[in-house]
ModelCIF file with pLDDT and N, C-alpha, C, O atoms, coordinates in Angstrom:
data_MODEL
#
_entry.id   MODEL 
#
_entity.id                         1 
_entity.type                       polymer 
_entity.pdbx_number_of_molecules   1 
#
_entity_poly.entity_id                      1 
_entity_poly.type                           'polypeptide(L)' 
_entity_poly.nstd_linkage                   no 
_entity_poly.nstd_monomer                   no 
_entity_poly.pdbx_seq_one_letter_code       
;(UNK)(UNK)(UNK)(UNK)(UNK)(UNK)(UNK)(UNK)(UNK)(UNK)(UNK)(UNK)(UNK)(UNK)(UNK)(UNK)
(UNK)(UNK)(UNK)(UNK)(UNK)(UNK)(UNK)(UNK)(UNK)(UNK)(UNK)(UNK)(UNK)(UNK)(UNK)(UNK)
(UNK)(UNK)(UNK)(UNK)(UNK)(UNK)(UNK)(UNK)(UNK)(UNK)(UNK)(UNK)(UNK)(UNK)(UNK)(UNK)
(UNK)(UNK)(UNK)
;
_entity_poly.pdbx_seq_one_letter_code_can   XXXXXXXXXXXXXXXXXXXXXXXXXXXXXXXXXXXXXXXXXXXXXXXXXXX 
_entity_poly.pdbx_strand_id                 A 
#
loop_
_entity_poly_seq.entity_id 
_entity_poly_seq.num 
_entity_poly_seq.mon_id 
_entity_poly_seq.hetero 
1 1  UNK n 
1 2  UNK n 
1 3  UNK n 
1 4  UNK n 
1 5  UNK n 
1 6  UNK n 
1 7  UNK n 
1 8  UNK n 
1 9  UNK n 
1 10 UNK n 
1 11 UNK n 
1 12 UNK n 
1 13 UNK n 
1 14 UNK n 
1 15 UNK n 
1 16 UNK n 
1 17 UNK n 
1 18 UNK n 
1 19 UNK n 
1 20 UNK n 
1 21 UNK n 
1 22 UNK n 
1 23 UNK n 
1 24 UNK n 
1 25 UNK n 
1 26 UNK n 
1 27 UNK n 
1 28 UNK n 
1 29 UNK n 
1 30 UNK n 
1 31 UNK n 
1 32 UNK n 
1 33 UNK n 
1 34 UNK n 
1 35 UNK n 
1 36 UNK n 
1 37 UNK n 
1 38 UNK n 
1 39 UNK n 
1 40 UNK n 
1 41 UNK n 
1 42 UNK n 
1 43 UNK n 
1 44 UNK n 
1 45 UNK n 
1 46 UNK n 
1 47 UNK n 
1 48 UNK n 
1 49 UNK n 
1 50 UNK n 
1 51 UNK n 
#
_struct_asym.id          A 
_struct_asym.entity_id   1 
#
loop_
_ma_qa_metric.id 
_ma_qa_metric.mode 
_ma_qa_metric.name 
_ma_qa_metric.software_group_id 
_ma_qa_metric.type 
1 global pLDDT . pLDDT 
2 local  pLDDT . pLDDT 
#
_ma_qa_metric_global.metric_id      1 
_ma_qa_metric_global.metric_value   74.24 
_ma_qa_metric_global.model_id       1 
_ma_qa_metric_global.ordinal_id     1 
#
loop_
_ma_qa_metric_local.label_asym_id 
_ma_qa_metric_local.label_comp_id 
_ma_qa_metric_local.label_seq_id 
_ma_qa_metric_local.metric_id 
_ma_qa_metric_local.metric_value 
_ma_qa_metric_local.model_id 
_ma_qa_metric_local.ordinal_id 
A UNK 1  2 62.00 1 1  
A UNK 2  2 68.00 1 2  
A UNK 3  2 79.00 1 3  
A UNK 4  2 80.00 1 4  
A UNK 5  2 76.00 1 5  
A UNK 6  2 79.00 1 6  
A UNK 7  2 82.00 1 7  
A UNK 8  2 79.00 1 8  
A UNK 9  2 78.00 1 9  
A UNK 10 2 83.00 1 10 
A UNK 11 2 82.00 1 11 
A UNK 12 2 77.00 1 12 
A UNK 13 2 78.00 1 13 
A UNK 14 2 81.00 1 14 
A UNK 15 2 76.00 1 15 
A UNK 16 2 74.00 1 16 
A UNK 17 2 76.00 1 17 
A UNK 18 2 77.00 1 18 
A UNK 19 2 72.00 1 19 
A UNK 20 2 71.00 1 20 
A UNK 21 2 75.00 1 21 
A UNK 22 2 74.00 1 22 
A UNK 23 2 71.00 1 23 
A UNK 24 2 67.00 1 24 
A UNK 25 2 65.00 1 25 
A UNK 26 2 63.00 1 26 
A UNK 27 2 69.00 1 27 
A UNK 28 2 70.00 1 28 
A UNK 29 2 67.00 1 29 
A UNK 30 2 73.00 1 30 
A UNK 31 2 73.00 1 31 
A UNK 32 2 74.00 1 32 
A UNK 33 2 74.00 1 33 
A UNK 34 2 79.00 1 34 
A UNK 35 2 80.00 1 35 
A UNK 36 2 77.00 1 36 
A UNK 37 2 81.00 1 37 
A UNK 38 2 83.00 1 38 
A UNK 39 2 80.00 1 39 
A UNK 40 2 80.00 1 40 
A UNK 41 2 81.00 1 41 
A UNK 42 2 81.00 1 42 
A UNK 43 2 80.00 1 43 
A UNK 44 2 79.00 1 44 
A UNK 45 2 83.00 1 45 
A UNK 46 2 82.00 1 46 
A UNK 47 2 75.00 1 47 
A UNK 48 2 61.00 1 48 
A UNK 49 2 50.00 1 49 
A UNK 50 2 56.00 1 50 
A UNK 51 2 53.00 1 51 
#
loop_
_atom_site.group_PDB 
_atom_site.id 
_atom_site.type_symbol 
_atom_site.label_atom_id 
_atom_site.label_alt_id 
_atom_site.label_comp_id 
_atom_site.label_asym_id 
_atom_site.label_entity_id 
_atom_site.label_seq_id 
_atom_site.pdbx_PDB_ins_code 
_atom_site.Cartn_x 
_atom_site.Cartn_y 
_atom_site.Cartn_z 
_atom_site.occupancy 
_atom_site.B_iso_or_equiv 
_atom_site.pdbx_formal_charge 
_atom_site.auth_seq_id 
_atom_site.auth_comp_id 
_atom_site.auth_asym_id 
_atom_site.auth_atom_id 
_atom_site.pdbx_PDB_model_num 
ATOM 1   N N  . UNK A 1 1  ? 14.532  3.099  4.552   1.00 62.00 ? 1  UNK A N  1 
ATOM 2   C CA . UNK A 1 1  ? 13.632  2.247  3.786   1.00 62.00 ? 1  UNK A CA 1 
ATOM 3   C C  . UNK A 1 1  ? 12.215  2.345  4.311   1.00 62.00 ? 1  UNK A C  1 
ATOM 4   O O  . UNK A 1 1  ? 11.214  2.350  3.595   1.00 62.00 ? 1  UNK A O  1 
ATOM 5   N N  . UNK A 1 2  ? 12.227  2.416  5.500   1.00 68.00 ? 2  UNK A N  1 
ATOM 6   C CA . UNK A 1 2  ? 10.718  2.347  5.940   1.00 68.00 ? 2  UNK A CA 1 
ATOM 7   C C  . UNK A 1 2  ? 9.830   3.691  5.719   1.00 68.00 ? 2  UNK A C  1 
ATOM 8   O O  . UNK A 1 2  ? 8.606   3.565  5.754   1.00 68.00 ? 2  UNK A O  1 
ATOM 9   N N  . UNK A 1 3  ? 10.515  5.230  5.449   1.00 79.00 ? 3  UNK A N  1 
ATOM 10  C CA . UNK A 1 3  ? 9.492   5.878  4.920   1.00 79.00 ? 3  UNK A CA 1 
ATOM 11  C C  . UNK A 1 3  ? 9.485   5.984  3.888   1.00 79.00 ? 3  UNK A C  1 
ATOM 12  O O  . UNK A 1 3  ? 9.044   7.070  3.513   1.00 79.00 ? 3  UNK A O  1 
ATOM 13  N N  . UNK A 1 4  ? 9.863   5.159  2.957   1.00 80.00 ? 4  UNK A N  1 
ATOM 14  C CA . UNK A 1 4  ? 9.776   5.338  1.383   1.00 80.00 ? 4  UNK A CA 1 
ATOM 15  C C  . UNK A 1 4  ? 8.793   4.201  1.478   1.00 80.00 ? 4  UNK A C  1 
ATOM 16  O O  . UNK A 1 4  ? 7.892   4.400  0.663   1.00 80.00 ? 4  UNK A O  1 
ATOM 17  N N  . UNK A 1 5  ? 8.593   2.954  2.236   1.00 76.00 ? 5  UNK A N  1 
ATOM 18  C CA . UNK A 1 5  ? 7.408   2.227  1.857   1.00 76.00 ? 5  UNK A CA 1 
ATOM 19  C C  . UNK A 1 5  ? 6.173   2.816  2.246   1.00 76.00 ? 5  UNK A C  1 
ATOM 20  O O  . UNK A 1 5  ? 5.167   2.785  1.537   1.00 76.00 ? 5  UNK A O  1 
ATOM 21  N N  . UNK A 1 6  ? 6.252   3.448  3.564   1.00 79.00 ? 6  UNK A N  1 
ATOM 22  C CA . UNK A 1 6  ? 5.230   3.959  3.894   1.00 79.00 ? 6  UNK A CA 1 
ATOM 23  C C  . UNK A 1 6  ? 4.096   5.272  2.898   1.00 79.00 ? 6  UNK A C  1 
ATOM 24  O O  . UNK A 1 6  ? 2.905   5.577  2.842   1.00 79.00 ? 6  UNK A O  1 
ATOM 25  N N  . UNK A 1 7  ? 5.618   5.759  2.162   1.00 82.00 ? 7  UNK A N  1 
ATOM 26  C CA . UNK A 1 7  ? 5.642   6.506  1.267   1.00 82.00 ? 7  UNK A CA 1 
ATOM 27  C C  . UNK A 1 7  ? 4.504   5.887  0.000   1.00 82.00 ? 7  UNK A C  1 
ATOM 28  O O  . UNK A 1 7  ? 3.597   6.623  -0.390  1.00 82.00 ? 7  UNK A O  1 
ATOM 29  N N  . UNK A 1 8  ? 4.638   4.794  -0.439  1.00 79.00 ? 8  UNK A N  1 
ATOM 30  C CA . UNK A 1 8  ? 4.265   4.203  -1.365  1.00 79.00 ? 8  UNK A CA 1 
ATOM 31  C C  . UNK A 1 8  ? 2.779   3.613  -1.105  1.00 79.00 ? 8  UNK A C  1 
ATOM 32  O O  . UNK A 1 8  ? 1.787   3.466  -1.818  1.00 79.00 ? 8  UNK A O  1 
ATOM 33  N N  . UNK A 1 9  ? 3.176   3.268  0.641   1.00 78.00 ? 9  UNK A N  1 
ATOM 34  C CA . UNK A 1 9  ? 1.866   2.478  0.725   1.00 78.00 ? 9  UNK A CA 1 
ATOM 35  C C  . UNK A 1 9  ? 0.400   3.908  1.005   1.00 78.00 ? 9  UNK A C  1 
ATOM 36  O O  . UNK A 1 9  ? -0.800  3.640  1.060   1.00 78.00 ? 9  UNK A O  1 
ATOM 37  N N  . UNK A 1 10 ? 0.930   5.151  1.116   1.00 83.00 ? 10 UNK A N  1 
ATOM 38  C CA . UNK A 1 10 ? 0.141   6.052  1.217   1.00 83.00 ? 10 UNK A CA 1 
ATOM 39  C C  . UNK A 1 10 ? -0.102  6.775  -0.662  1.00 83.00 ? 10 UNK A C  1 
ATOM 40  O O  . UNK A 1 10 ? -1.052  7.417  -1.111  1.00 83.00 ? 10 UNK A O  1 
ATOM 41  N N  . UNK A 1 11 ? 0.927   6.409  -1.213  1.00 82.00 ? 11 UNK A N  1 
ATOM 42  C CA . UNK A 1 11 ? 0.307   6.637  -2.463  1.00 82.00 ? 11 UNK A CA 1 
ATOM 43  C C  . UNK A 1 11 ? -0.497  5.567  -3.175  1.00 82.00 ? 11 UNK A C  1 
ATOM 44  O O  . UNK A 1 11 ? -1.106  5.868  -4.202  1.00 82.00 ? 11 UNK A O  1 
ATOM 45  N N  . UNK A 1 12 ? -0.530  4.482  -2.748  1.00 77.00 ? 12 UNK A N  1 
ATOM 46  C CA . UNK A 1 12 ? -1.242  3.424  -3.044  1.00 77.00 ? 12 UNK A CA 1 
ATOM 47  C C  . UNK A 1 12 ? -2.691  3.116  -2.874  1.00 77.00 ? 12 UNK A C  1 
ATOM 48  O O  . UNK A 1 12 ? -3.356  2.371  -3.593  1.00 77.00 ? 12 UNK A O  1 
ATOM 49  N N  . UNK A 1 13 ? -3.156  3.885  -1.676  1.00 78.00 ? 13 UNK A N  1 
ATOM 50  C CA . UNK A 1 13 ? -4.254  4.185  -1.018  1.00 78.00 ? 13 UNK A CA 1 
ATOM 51  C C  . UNK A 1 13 ? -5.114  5.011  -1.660  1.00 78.00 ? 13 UNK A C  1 
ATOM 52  O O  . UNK A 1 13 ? -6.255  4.876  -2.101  1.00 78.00 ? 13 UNK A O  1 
ATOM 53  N N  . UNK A 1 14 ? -4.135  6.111  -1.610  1.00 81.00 ? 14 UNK A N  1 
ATOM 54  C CA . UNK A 1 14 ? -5.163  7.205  -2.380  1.00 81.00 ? 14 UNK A CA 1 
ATOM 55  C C  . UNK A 1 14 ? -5.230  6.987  -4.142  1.00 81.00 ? 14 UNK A C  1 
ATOM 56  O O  . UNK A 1 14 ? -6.166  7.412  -4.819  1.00 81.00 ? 14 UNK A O  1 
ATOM 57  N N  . UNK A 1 15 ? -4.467  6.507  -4.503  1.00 76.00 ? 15 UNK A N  1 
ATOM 58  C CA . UNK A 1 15 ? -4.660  5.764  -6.119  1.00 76.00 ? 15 UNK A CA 1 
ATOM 59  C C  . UNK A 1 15 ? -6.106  4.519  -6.016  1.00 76.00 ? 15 UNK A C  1 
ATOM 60  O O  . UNK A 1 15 ? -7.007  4.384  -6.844  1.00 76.00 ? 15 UNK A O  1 
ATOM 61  N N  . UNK A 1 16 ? -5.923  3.834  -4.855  1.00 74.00 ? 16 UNK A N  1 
ATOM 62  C CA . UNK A 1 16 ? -6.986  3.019  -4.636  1.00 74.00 ? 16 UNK A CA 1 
ATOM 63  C C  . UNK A 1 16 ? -8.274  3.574  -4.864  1.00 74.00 ? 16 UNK A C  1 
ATOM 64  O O  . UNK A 1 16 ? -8.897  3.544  -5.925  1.00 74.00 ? 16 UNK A O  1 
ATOM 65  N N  . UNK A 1 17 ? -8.675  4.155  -3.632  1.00 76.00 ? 17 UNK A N  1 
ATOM 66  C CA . UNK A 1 17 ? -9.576  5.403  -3.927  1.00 76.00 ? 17 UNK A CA 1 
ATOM 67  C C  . UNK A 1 17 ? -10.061 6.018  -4.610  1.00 76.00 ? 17 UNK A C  1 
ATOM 68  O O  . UNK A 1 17 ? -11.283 6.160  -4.564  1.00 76.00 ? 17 UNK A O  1 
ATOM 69  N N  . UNK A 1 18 ? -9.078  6.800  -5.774  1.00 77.00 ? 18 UNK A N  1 
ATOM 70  C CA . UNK A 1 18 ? -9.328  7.333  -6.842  1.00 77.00 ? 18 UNK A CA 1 
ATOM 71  C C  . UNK A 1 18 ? -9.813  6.018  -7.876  1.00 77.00 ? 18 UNK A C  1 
ATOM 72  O O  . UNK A 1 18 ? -10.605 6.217  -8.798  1.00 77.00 ? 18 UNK A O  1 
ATOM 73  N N  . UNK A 1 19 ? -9.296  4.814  -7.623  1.00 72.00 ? 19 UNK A N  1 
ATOM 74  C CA . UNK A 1 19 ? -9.959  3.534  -8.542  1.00 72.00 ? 19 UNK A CA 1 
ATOM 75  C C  . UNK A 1 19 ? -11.056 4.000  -8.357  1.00 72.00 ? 19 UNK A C  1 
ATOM 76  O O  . UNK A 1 19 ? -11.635 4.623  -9.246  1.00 72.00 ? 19 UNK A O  1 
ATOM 77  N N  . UNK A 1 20 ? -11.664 3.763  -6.959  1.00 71.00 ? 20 UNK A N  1 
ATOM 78  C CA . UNK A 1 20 ? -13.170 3.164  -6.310  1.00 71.00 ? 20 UNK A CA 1 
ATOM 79  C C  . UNK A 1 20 ? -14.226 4.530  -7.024  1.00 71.00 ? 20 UNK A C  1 
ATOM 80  O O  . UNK A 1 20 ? -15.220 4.149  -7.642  1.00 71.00 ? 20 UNK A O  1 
ATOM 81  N N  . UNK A 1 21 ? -14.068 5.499  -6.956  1.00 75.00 ? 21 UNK A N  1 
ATOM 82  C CA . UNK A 1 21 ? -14.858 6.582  -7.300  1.00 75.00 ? 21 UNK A CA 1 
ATOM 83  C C  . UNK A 1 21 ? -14.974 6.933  -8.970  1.00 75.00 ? 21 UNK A C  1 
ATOM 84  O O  . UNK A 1 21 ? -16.001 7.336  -9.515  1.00 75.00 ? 21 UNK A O  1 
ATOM 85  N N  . UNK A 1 22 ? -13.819 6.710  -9.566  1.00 74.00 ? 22 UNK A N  1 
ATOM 86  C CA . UNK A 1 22 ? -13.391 6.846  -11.105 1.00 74.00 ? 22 UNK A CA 1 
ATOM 87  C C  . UNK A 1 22 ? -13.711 5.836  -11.865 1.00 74.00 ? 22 UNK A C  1 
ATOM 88  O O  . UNK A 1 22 ? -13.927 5.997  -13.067 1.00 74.00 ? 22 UNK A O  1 
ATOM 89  N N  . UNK A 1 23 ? -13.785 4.670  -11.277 1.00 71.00 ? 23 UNK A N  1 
ATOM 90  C CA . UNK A 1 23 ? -13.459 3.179  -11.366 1.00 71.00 ? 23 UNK A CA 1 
ATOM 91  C C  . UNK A 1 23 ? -12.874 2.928  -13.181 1.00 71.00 ? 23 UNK A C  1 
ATOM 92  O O  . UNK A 1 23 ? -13.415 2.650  -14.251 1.00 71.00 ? 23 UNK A O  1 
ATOM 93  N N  . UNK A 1 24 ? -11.484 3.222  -12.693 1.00 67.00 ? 24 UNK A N  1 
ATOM 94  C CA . UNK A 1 24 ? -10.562 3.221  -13.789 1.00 67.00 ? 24 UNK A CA 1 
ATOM 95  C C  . UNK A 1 24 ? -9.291  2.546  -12.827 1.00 67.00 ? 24 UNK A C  1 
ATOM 96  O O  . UNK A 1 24 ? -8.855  3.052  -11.793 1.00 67.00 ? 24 UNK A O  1 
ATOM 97  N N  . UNK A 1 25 ? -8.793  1.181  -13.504 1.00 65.00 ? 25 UNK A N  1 
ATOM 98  C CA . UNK A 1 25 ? -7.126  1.105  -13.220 1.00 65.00 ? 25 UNK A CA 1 
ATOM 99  C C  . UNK A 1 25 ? -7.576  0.033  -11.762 1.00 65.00 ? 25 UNK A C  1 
ATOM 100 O O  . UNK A 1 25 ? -6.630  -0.390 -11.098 1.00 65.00 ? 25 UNK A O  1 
ATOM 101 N N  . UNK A 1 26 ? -8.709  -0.274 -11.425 1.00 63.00 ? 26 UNK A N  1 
ATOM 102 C CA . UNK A 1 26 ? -9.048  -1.087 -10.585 1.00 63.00 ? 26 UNK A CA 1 
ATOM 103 C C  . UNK A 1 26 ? -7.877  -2.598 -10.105 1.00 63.00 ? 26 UNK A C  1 
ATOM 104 O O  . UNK A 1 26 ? -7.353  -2.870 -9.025  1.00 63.00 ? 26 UNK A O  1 
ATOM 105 N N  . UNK A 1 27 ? -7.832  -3.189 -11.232 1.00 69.00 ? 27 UNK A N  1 
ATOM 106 C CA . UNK A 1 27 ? -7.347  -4.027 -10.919 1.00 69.00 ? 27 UNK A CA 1 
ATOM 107 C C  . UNK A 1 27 ? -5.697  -4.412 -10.711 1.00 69.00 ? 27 UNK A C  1 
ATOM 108 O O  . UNK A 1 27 ? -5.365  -5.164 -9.795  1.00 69.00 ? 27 UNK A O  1 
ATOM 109 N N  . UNK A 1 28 ? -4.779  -3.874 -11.571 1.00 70.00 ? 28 UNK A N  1 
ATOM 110 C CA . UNK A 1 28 ? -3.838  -3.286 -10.836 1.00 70.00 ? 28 UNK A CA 1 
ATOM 111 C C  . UNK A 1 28 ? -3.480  -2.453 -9.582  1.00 70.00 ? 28 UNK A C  1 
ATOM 112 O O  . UNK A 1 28 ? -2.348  -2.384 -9.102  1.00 70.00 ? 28 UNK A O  1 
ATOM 113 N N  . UNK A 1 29 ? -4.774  -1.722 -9.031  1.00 67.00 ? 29 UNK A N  1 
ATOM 114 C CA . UNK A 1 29 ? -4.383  -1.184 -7.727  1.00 67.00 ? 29 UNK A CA 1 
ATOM 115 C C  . UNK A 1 29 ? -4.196  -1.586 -6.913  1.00 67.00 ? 29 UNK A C  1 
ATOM 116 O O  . UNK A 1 29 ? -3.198  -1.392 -6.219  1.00 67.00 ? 29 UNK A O  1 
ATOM 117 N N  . UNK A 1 30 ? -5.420  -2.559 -6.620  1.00 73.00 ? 30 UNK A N  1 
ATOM 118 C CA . UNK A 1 30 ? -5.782  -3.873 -5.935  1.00 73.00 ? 30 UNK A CA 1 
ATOM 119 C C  . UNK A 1 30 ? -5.212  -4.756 -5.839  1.00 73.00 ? 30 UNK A C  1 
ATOM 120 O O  . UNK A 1 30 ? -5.351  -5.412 -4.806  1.00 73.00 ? 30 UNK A O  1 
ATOM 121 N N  . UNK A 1 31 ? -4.221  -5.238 -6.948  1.00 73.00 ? 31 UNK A N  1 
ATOM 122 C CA . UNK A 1 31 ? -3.102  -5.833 -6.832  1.00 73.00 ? 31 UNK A CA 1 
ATOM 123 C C  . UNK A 1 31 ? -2.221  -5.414 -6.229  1.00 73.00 ? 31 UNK A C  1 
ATOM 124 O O  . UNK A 1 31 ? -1.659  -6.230 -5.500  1.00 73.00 ? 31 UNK A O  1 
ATOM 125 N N  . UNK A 1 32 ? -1.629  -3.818 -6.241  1.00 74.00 ? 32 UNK A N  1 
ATOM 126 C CA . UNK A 1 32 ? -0.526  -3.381 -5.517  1.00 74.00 ? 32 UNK A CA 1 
ATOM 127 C C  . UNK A 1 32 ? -1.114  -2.869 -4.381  1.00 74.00 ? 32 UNK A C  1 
ATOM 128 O O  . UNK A 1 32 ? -0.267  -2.834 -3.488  1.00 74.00 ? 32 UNK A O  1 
ATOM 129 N N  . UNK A 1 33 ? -2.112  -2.483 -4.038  1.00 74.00 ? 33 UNK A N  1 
ATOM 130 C CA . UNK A 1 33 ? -2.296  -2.167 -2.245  1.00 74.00 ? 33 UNK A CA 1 
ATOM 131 C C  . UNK A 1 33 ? -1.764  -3.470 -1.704  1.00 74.00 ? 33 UNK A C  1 
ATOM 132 O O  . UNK A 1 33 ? -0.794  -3.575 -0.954  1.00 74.00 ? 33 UNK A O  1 
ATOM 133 N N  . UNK A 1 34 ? -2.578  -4.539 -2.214  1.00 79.00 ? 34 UNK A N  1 
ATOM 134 C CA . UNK A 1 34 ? -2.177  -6.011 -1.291  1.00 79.00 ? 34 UNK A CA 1 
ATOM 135 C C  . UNK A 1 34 ? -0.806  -6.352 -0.985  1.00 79.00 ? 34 UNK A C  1 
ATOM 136 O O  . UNK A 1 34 ? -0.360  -6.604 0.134   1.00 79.00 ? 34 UNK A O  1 
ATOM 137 N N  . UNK A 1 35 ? -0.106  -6.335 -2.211  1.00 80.00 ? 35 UNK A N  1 
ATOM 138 C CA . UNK A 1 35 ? 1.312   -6.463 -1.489  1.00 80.00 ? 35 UNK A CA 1 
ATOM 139 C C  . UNK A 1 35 ? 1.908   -5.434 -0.828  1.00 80.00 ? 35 UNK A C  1 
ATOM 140 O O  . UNK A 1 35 ? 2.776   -5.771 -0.023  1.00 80.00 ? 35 UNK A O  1 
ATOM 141 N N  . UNK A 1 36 ? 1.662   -4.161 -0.955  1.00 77.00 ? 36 UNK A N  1 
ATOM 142 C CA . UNK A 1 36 ? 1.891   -3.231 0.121   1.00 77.00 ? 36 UNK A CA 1 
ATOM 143 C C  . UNK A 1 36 ? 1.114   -3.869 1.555   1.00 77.00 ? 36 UNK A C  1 
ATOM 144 O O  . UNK A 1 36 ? 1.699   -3.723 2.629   1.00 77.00 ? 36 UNK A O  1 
ATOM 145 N N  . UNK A 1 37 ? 0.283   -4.309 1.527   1.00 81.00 ? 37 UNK A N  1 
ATOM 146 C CA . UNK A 1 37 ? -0.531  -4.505 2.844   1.00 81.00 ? 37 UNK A CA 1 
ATOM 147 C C  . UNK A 1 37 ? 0.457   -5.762 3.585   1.00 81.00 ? 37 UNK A C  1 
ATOM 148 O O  . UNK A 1 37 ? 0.812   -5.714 4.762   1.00 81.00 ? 37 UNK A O  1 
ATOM 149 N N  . UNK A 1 38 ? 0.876   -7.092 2.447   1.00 83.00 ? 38 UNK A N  1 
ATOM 150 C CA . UNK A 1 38 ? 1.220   -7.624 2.887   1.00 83.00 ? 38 UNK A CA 1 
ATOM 151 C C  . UNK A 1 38 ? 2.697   -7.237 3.581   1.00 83.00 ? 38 UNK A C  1 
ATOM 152 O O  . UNK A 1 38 ? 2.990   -7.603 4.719   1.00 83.00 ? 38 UNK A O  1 
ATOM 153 N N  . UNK A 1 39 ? 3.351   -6.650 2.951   1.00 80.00 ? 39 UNK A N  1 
ATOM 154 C CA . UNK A 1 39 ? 4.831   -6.010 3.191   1.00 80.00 ? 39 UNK A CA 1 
ATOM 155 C C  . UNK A 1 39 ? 4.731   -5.518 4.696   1.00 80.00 ? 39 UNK A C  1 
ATOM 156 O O  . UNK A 1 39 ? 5.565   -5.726 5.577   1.00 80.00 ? 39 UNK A O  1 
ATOM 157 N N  . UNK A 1 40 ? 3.554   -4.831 4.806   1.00 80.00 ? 40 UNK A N  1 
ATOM 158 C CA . UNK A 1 40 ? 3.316   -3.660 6.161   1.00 80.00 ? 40 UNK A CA 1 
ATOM 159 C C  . UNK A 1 40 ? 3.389   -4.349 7.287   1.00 80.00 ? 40 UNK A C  1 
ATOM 160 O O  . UNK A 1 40 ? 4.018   -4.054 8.303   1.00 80.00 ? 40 UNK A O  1 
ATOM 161 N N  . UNK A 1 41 ? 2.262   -5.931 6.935   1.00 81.00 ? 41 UNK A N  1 
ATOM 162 C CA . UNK A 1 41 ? 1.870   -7.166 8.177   1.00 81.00 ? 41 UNK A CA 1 
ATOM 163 C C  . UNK A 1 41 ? 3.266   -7.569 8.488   1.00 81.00 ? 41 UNK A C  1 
ATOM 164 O O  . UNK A 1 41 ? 3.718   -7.203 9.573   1.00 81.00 ? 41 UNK A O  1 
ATOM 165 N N  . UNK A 1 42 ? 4.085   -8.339 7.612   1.00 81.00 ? 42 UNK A N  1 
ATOM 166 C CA . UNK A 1 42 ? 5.730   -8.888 7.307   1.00 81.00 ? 42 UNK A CA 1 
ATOM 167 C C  . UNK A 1 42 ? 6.467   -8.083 8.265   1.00 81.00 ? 42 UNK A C  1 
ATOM 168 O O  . UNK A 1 42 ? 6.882   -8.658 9.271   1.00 81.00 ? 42 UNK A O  1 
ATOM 169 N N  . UNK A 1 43 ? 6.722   -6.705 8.095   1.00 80.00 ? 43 UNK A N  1 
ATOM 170 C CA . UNK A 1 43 ? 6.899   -5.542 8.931   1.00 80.00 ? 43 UNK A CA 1 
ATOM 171 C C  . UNK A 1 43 ? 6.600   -5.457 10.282  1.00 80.00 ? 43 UNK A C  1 
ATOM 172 O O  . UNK A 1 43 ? 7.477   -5.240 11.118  1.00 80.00 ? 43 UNK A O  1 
ATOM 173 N N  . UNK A 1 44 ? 5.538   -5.597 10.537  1.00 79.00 ? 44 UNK A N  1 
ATOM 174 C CA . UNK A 1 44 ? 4.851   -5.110 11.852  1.00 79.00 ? 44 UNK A CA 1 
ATOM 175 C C  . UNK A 1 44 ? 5.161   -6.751 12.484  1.00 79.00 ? 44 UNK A C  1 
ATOM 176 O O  . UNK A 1 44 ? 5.697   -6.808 13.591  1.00 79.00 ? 44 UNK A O  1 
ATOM 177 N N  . UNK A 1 45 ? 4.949   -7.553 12.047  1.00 83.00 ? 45 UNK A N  1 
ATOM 178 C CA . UNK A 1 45 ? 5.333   -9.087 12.637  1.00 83.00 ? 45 UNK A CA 1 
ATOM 179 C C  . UNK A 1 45 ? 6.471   -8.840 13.144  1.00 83.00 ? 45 UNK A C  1 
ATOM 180 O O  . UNK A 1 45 ? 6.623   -8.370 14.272  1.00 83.00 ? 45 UNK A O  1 
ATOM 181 N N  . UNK A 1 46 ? 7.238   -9.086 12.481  1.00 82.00 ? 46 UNK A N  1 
ATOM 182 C CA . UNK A 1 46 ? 9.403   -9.162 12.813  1.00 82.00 ? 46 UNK A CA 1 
ATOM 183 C C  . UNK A 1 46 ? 9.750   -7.994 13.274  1.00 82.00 ? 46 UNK A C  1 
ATOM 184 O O  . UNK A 1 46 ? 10.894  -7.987 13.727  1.00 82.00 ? 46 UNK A O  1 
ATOM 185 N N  . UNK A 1 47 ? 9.203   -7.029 13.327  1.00 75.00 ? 47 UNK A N  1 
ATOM 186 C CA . UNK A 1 47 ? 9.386   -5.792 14.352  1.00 75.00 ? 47 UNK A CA 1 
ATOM 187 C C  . UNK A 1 47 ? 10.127  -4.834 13.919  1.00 75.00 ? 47 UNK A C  1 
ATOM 188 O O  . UNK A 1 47 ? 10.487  -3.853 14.570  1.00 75.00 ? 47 UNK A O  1 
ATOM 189 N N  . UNK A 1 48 ? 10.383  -5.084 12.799  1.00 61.00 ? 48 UNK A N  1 
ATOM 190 C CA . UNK A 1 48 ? 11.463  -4.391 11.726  1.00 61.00 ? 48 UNK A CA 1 
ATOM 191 C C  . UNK A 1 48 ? 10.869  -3.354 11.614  1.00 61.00 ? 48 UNK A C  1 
ATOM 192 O O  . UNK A 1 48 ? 11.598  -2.719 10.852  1.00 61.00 ? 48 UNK A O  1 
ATOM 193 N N  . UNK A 1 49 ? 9.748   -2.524 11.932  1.00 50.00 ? 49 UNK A N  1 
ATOM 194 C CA . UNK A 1 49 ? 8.963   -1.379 11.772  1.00 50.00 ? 49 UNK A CA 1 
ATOM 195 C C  . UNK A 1 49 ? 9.430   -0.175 12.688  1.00 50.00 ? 49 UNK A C  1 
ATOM 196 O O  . UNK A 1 49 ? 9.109   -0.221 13.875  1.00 50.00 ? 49 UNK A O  1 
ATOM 197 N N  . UNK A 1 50 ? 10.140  0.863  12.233  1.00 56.00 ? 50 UNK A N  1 
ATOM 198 C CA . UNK A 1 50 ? 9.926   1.965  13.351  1.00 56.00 ? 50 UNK A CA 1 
ATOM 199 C C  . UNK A 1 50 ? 9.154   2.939  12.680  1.00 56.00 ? 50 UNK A C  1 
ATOM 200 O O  . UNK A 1 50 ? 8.969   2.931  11.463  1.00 56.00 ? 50 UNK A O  1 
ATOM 201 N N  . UNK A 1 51 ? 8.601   3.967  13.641  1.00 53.00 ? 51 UNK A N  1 
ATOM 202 C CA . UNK A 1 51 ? 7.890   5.057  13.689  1.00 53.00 ? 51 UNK A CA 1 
ATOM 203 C C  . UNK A 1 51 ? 8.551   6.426  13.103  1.00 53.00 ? 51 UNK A C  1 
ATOM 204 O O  . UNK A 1 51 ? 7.913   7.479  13.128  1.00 53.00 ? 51 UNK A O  1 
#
């Protein structure tokens, strides 16, 4: 499970990105980086994170 989020949260990024420069699809991205971001913090808290 954890490299398929990581998976996601790196396609999420660069979709972000491509918002910021294109600025198309902005606000849905922005919506889904955050809960990826939040998922990552959730993660890295409870220690449930390996490398």
């Amino acid at each position: 499970m954890g490299k398929i989020l990581w998976g996601i949260i790196v396609v999420l990024i660069v979709l972000w990105l491509l918002g910021l420069v294109l600025k198309i699809g902005g606000g849905l991205i922005h919506a889904l980086l955050i809960i990826a971001g939040i998922i990552f913090v959730v993660q890295l808290i409870s220690g449930k994170r390996s490398l």
